[in-house]
Residue frames as a rotation matrix with the C-alpha (Angstrom) as fourth column:
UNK 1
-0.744 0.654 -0.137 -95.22
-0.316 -0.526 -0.790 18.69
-0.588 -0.545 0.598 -222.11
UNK 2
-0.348 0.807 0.477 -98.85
0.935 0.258 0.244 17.03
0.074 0.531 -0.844 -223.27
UNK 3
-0.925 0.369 0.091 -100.88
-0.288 -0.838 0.464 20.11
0.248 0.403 0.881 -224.64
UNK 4
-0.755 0.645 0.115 -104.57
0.585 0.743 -0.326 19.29
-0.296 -0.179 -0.938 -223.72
UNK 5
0.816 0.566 -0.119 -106.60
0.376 -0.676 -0.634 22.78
-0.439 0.472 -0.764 -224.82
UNK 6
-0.841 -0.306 -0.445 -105.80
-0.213 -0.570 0.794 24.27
-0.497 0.763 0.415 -228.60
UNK 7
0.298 0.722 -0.625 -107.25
-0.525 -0.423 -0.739 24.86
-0.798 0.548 0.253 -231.68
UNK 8
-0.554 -0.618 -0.558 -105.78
-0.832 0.429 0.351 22.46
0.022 0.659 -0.752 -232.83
UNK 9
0.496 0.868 0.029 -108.25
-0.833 0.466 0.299 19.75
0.246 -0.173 0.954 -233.62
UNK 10
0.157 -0.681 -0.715 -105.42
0.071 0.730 -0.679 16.44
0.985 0.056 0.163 -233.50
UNK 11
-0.771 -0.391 0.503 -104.88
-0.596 0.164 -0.786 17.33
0.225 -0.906 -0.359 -229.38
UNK 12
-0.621 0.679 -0.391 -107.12
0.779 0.588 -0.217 15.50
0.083 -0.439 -0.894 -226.60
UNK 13
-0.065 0.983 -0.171 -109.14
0.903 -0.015 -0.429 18.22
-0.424 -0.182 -0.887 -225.70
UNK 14
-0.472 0.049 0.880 -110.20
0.559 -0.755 0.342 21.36
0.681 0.654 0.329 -228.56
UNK 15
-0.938 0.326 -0.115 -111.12
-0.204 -0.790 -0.578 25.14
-0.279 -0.519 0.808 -226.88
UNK 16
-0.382 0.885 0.264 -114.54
-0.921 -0.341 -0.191 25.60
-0.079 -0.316 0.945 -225.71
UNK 17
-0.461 0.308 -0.832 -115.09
-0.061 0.924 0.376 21.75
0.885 0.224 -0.408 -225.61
UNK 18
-0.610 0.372 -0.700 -116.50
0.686 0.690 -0.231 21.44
0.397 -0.621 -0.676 -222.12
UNK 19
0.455 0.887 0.085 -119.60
0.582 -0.368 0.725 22.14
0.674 -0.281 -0.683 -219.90
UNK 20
-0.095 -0.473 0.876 -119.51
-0.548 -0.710 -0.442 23.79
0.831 -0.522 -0.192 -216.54
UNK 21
0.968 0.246 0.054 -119.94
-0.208 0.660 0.722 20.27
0.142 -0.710 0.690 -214.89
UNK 22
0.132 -0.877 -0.462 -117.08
-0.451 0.362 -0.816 20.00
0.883 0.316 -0.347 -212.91
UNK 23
0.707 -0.091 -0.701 -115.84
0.632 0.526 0.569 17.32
0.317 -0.846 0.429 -210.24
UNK 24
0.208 -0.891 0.403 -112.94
-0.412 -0.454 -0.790 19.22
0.887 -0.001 -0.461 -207.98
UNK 25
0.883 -0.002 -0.469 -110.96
0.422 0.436 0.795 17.88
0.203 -0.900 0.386 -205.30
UNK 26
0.254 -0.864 0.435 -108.49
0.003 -0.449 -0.893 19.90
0.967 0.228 -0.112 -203.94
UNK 27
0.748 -0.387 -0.539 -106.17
0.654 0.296 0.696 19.38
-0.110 -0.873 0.475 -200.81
UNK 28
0.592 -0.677 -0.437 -102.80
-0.237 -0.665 0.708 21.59
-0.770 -0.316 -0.554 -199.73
UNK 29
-0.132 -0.806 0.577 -101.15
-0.294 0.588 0.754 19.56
-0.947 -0.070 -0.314 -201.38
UNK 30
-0.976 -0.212 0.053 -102.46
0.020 0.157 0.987 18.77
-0.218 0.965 -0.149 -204.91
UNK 31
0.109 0.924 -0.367 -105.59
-0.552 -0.251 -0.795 19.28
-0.827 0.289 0.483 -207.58
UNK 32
-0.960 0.014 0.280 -107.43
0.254 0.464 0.849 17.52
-0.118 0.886 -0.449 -209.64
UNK 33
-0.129 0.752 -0.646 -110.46
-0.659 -0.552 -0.511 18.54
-0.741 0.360 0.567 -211.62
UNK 34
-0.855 0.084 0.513 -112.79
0.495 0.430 0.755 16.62
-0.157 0.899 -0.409 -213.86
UNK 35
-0.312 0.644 -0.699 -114.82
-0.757 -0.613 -0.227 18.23
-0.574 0.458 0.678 -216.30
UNK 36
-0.056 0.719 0.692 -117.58
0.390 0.654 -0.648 16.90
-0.919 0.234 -0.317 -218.73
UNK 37
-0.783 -0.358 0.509 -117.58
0.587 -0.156 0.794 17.46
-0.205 0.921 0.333 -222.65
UNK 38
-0.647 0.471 -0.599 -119.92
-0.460 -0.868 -0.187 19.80
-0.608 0.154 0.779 -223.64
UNK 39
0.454 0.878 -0.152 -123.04
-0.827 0.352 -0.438 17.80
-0.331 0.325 0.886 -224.99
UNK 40
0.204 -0.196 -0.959 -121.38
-0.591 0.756 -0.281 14.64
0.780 0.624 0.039 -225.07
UNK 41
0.974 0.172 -0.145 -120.53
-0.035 0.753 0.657 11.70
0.222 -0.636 0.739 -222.49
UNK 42
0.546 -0.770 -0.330 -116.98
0.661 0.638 -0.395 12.36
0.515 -0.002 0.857 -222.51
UNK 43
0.930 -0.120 -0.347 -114.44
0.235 -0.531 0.814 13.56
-0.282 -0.839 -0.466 -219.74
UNK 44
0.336 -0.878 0.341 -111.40
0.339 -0.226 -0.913 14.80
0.879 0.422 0.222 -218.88
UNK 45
0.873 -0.063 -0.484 -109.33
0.486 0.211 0.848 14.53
0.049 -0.976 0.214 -215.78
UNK 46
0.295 -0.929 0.224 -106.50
0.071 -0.212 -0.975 16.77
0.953 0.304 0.003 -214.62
UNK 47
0.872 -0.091 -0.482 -104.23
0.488 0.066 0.870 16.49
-0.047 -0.994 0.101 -211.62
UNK 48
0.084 -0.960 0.266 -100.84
-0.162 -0.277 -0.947 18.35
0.983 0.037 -0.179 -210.43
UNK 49
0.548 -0.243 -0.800 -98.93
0.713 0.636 0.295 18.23
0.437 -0.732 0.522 -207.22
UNK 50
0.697 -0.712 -0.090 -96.28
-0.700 -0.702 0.134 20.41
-0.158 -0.030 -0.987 -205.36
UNK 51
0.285 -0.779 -0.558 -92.98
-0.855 0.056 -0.515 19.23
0.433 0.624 -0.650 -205.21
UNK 52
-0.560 -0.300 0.773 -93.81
-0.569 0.817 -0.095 15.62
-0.602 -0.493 -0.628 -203.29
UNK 53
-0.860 0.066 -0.506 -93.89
-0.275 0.776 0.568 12.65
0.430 0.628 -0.649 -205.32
UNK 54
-0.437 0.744 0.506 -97.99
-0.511 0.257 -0.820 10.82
-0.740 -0.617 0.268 -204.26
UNK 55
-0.891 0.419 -0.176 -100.28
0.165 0.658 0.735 8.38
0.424 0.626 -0.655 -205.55
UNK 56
-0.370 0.923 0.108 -104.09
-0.898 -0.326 -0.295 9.68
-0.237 -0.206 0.950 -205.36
UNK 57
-0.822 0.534 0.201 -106.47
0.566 0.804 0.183 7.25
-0.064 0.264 -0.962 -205.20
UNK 58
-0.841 0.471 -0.266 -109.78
-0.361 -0.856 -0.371 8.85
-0.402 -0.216 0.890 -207.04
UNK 59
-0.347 0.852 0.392 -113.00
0.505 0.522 -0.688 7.43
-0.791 -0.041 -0.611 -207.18
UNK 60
-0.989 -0.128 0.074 -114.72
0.121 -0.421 0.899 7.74
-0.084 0.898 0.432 -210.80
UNK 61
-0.406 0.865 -0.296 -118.21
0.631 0.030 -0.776 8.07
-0.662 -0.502 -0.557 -208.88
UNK 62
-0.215 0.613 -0.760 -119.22
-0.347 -0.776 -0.527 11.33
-0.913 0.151 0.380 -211.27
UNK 63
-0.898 -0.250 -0.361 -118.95
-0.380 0.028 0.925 9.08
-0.221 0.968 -0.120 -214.34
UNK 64
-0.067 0.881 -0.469 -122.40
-0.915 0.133 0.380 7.73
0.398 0.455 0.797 -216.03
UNK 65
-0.267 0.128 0.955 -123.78
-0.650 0.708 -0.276 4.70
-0.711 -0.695 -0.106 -214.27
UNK 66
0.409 0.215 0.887 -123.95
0.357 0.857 -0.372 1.62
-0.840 0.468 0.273 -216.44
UNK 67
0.984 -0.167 -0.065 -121.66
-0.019 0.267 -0.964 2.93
0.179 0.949 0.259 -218.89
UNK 68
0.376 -0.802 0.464 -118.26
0.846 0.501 0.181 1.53
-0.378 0.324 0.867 -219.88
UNK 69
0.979 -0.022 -0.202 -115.48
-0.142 -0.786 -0.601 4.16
-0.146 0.617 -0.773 -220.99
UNK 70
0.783 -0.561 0.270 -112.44
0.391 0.105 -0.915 4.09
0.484 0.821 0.301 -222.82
UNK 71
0.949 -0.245 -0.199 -109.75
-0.126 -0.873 0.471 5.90
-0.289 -0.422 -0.859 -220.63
UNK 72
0.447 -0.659 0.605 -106.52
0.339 -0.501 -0.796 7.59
0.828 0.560 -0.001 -221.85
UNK 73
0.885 -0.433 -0.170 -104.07
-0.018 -0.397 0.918 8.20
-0.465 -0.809 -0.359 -218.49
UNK 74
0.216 -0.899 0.381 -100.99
0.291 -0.314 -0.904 10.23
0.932 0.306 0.194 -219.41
UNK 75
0.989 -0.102 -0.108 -99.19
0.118 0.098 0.988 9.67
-0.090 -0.990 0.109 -215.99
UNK 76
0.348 -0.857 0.379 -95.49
-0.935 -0.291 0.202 10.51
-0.063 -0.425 -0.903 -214.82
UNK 77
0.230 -0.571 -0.788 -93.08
-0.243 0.751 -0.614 7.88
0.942 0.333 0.034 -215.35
UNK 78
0.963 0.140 -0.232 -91.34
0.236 -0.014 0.972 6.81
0.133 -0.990 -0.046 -211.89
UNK 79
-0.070 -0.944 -0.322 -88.28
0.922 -0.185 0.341 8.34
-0.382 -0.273 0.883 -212.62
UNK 80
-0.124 -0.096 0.988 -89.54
0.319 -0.946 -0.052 11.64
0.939 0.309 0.148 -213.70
UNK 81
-0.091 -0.715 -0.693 -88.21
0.988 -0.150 0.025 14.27
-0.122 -0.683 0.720 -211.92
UNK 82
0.810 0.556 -0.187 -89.48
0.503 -0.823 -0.264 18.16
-0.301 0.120 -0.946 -211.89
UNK 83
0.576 -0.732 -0.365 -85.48
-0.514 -0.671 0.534 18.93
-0.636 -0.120 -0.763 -211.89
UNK 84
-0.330 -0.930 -0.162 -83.53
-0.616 0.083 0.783 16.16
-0.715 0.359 -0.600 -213.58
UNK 85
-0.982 -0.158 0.106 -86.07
0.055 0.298 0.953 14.64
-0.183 0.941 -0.284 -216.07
UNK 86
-0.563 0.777 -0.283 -89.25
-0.216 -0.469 -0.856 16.73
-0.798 -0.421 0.432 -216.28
UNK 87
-0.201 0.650 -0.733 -90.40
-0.976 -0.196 0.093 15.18
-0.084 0.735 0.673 -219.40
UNK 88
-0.946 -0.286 -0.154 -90.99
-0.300 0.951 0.076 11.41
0.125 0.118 -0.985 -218.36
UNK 89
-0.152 0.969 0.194 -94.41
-0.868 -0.037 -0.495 10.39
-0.472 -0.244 0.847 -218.72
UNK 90
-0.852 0.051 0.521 -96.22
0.058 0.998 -0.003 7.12
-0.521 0.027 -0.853 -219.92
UNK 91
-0.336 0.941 0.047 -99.46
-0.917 -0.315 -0.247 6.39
-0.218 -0.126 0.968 -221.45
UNK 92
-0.982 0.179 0.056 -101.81
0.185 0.973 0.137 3.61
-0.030 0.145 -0.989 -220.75
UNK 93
-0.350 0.936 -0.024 -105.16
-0.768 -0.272 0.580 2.84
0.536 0.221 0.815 -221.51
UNK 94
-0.960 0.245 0.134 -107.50
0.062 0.655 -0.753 1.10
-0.272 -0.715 -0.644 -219.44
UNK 95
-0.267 0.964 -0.005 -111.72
0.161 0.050 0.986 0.20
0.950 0.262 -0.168 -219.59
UNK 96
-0.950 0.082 -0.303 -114.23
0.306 0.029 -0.952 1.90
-0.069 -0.996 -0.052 -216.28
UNK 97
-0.067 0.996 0.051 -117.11
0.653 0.005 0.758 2.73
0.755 0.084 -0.651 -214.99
UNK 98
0.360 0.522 0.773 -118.86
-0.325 -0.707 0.628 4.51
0.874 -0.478 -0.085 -212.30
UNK 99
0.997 -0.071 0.001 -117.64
0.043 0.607 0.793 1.88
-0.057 -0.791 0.609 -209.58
UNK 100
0.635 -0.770 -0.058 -113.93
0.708 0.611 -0.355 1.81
0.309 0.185 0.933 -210.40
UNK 101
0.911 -0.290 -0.293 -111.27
0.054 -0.619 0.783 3.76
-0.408 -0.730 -0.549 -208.82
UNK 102
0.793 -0.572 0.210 -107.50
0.337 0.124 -0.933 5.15
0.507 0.811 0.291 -210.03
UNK 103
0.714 -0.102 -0.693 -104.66
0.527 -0.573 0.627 6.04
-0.461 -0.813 -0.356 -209.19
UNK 104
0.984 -0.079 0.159 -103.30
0.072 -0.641 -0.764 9.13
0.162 0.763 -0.625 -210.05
UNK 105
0.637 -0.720 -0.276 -99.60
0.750 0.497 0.436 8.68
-0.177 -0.485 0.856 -210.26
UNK 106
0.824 -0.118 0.554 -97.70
0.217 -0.837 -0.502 11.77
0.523 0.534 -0.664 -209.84
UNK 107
-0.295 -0.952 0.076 -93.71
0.789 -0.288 -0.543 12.75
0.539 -0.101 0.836 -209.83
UNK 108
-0.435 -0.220 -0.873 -92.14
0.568 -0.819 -0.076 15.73
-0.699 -0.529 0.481 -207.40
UNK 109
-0.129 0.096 -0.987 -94.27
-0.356 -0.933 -0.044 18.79
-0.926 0.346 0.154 -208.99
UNK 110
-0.987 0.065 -0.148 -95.98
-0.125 0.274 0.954 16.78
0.103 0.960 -0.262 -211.97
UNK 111
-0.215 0.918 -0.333 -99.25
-0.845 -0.346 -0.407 15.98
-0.489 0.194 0.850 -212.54
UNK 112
-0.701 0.574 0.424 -101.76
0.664 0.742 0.093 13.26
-0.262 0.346 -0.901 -214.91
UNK 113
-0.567 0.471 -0.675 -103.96
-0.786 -0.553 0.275 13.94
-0.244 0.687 0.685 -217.62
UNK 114
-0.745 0.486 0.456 -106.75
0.531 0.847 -0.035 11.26
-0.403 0.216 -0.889 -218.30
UNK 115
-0.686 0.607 -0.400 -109.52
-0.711 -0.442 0.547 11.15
0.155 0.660 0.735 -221.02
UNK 116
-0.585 0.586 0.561 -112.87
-0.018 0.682 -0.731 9.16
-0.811 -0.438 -0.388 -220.60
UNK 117
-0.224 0.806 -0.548 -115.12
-0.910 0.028 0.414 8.49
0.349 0.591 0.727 -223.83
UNK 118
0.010 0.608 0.794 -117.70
-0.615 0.630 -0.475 6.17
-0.789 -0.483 0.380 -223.44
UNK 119
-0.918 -0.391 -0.066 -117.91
-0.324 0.645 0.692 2.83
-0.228 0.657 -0.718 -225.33
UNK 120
-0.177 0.984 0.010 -120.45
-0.960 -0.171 -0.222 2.02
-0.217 -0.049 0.975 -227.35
């Protein structure tokens, strides 16, 4: 399990870090929510599913126009498994923008976690 809110400064994202700008898309079928940092340029994306395996495709349209950002995507493996290996996950990093699209790759009843800081 990735932790993403503590009080622990060392996680990805520390309590009371963000604004009340958030992006939601939600369907029967899975949510995902991005939120803005609290007086800073940087996001945070979460998604989950039910118990069918899908690949979201999600437009990064709410990020800052003309800037470049770092992104952090902690994504299901393709053999995790909600029942017979619920802790398979990956992480890759990638460079976007406002124009660039993802997909959110998620296992039966899993989920993706993605960070955005902007590059300077």
């Amino acid at each position: 399990m990735v932790c993403l809110f503590s009080d622990d400064p060392s996680v990805a994202i520390p309590k009371g870090f963000l604004t009340k700008r958030n992006e939601i898309v939600m369907t029967g079928d899975y949510l995902t929510i991005a939120t803005k940092a609290r007086g800073k340029e940087s996001w945070f994306l979460g998604a989950i599913t039910d118990e069918n395996a899908r690949i979201a495709e999600m437009a990064l349209n709410f990020l800052t126009k003309g800037e470049k950002y770092k992104t952090i995507v902690y994504e299901n493996t393709k053999d995790a498994d909600w029942q017979k290996n619920p802790i398979a996950y990956k992480i890759r990093m990638i460079v976007v923008t406002n124009k660039s699209k993802i997909n959110l790759n998620m296992a039966p009843a899993g989920g993706t976690a993605i960070s955005f800081e902007p590059i300077q």
